[in-house]
N, C-alpha and C positions, 0 to 999 in steps of 0.2 A: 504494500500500500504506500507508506511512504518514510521516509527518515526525520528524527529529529534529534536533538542533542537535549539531554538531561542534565538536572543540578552538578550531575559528576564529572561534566564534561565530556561523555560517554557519551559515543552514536544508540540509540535506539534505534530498531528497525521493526516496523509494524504491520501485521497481518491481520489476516481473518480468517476466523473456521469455517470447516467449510461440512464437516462432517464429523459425527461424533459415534464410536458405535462401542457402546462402554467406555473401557479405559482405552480403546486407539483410537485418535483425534487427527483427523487430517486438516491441515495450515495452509491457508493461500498468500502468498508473498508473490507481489508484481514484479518484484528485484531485488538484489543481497536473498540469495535464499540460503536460510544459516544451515553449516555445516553439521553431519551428524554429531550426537552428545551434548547438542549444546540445551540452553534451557530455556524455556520459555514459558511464560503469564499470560495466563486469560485469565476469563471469565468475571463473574461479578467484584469489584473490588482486586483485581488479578490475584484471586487468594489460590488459582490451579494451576500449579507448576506442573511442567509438559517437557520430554527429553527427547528430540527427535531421534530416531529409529530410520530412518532413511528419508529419501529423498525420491519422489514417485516421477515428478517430469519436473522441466526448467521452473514452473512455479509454486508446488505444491511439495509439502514435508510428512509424514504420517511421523505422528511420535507417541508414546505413552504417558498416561496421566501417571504423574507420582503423591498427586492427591485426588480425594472422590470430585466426580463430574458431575456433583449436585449442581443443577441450575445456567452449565452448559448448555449452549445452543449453537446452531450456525447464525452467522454470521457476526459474531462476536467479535472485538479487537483483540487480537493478540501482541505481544510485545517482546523482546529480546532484545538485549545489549551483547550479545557474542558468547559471553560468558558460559562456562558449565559449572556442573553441579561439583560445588568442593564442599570439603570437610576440614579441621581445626586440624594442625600437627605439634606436634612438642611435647616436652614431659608432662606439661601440664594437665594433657589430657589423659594420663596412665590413671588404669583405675574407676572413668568416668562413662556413661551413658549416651550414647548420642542419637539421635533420628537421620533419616537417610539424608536432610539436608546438613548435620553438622550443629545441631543445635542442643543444648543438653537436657537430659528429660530424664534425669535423677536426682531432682528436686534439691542437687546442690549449689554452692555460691557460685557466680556468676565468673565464667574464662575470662581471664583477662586479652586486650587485644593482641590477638597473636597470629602468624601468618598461616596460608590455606592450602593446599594443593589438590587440584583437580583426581576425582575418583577415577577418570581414566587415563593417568599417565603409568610410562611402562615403567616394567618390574627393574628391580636395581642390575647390573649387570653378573653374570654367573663370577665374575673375578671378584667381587663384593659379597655372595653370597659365602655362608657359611657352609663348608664340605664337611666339619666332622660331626661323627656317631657321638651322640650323646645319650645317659639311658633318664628317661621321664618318669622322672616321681613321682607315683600317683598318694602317697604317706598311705597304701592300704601294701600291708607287709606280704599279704599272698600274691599278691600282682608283681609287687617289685622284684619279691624274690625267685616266682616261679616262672613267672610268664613277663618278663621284662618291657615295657614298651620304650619305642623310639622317637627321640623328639621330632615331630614334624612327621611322623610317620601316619600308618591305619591302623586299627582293630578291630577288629568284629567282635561281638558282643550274642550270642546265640543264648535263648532260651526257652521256656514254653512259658504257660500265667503262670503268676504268683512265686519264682524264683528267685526274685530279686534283683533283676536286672537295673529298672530303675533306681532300686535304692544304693544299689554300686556305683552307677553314674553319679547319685545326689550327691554320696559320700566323694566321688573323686572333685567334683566341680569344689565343693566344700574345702577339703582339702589344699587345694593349688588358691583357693581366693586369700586363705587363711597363712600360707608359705610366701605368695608372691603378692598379696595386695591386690591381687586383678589376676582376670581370667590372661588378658591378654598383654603378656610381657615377653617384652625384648628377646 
């Protein structure tokens, strides 16, 4: 539809929907038609963030709703500054909850400003990654001792009702939050 420039001094580029069929939303752009991943607002109040999925011909985008399509319609303004969908990086977030936009949703004090990096940049390079065997502590002594698991590795977990399987997992998740502060450490 057309360009404008925001408080940020950021190009806006603005569309229209054109087709809604649940959560897949097809975007009509007369020109700049934004690149897959990037992210995109509509709907009433632009409260429906939208992440293009590809590119159908020179004017039109099909993307997914990464919120509900309450109140979605065609022909609705759409809107986009380039930008994709990031998440918060740094120590500060070890330990913390976050929603798929990066925002924290476990009711603790407020991240301080801190830089972002886009959920789809590549993986660190193989000469960066870590090669050695490490053995995964699961603090449940029959596991460790018999049946060893490997960091980064799989397990399968096989059982029939009422064996206990989930209370093994409970006790492991339990365990590693209570040794490392977070599920998810370095």
């Amino acid at each position: 539809m057309a360009r404008d420039v925001n408080i940020n001094n950021s190009t806006s580029i603005f569309g229209k929907v054109v087709a809604v069929q649940g959560s897949v939303v097809d975007i009509w752009f007369d020109s700049d038609l934004p690149s897959i991943n990037t992210l995109i607002h509509t709907g009433p109040d632009n409260t429906i963030a939208i992440e293009v999925l590809s590119q159908l011909d020179d004017h039109r985008i099909r993307g997914i709703a990464l919120t509900p399509t309450q109140g979605l319609a065609r022909g609705m303004k759409a809107e986009t500054d380039g930008g994709q969908l990031s998440v918060p990086v740094g120590k500060e977030i070890m330990g913390r909850m976050f929603d798929v936009f990066g925002n924290t949703i476990d009711h603790g004090e407020a991240l301080p400003e801190m830089p972002r990096n886009s959920i789809h940049q590549l993986p660190p390079p193989l000469a960066k990654r870590s090669t050695k065997s490490e053995i995964f502590e699961t603090g449940i002594k029959a596991i460790d001792v018999m049946v060893p698991l490997q960091h980064g590795g799989n397990a399968g977990l096989f059982g029939g009702a009422g064996v206990g399987k989930t209370v093994l997992l409970t006790e492991m998740i339990h365990n590693m939050v209570g040794y490392h502060q977070s599920l998810f450490c370095p």
